[in-house]
PAZAPA-4460 file (N, C-alpha, C; in steps of 0.05 Angstrom, whole numbers, plus 32768, in hexadecimal, padded with zeros to 4 digits):
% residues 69
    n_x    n_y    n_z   ca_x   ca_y   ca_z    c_x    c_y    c_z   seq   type   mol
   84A8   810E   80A2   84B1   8100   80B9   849C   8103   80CF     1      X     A
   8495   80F0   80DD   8487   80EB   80F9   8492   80FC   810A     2      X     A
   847F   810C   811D   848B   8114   8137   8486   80FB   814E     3      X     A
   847F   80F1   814E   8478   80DA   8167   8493   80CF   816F     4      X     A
   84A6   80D8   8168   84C1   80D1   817E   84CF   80EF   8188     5      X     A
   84CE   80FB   8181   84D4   8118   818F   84C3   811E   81A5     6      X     A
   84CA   8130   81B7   84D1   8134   81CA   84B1   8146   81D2     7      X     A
   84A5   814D   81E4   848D   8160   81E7   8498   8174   8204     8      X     A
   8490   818B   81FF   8496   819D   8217   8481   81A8   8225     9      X     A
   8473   81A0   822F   845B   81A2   823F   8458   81B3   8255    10      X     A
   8443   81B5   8268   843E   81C1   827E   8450   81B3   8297    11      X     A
   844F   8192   8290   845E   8184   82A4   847D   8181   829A    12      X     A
   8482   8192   8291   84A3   818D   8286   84A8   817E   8269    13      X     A
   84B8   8175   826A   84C5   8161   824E   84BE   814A   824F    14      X     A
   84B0   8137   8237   84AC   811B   8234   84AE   8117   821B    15      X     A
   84B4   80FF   8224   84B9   80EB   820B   84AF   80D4   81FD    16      X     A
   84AA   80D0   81F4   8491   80B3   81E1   849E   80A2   81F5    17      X     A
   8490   808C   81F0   84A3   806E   81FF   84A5   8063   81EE    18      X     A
   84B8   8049   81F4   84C3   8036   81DA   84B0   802F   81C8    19      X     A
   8499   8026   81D2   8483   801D   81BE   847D   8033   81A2    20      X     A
   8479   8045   81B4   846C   8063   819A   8486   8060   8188    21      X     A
   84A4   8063   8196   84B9   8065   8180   84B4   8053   8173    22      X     A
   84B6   803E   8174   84BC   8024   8167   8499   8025   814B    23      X     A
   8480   802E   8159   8472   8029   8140   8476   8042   812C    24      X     A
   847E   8057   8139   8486   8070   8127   849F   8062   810E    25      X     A
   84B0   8057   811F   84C9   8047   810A   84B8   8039   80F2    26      X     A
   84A3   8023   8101   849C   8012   80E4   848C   8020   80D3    27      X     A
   847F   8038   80DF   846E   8043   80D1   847E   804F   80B2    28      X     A
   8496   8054   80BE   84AB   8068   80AB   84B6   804C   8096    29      X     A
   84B9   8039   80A0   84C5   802A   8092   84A8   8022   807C    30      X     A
   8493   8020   8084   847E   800E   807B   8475   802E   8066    31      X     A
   8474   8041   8069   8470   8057   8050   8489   8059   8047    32      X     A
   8497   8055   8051   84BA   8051   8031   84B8   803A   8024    33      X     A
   84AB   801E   802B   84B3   8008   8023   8495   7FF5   801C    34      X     A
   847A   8004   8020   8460   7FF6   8015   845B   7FE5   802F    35      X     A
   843D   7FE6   8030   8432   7FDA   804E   842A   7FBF   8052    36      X     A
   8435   7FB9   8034   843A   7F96   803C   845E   7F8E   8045    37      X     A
   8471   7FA5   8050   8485   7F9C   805C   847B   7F8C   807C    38      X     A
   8491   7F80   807E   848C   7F67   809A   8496   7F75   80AF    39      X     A
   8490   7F88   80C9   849A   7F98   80D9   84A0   7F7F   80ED    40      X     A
   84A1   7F6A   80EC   849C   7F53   80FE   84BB   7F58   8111    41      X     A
   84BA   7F55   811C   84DB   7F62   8130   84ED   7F43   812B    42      X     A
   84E0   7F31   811E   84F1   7F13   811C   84FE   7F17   80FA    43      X     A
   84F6   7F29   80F1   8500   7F31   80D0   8516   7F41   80D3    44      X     A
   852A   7F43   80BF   8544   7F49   80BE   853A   7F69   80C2    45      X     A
   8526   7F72   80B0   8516   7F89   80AD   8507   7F99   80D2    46      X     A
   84FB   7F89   80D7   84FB   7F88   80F3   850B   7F8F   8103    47      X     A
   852A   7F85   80FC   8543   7F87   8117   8548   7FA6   810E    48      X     A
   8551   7FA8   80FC   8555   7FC4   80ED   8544   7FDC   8100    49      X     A
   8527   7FD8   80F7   850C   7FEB   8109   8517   7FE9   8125    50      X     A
   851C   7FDB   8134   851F   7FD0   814D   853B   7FDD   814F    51      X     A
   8549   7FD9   814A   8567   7FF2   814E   8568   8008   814C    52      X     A
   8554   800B   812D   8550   802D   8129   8543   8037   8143    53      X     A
   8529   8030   8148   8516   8040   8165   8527   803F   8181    54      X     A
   8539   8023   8186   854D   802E   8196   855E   803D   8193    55      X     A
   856D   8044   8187   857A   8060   8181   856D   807A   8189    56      X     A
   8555   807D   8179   8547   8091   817C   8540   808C   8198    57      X     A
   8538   807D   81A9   8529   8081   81C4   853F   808C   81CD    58      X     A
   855D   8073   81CD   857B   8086   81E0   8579   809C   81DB    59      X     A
   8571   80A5   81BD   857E   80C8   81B9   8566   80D9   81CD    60      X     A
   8549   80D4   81CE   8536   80D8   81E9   8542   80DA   8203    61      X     A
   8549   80BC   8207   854F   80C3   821B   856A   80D5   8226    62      X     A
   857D   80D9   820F   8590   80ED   821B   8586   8113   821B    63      X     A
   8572   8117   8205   856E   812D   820B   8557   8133   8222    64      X     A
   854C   811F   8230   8536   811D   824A   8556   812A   8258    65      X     A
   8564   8119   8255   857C   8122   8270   8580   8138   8270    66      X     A
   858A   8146   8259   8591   815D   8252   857B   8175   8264    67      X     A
   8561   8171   8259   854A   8186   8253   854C   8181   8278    68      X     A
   8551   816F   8288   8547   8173   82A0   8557   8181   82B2    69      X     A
***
């Protein structure tokens, strides 16, 4: 598994990837389960899927940012 959507604890406190890093960490996971000629295109059924999964994961970010602060 990728760390690029978990969380970093730094000198300046707690951060979090932004949507973008989630979202290519998602296709990355999908595209080594499924061969790198899959279509990450966000207009592919495959796409909406990636695109729900990294939102999830960002909400679940952003609820433990709340938490950790």
């Amino acid at each position: 598994m990728l760390n690029s959507d978990a969380f970093q604890l730094g000198p300046d406190g707690v951060t979090m990837p932004d949507s973008s890093q989630v979202l290519a960490s998602v296709q990355d996971w999908w595209t080594a389960a499924l061969g790198d000629d899959l279509n990450t295109n966000p207009a592919t059924p495959q796409g909406q899927i990636m695109a729900s999964e990294a939102a999830a994961i960002q909400d679940k970010n952003s609820q433990l940012l709340y938490v950790a602060q």
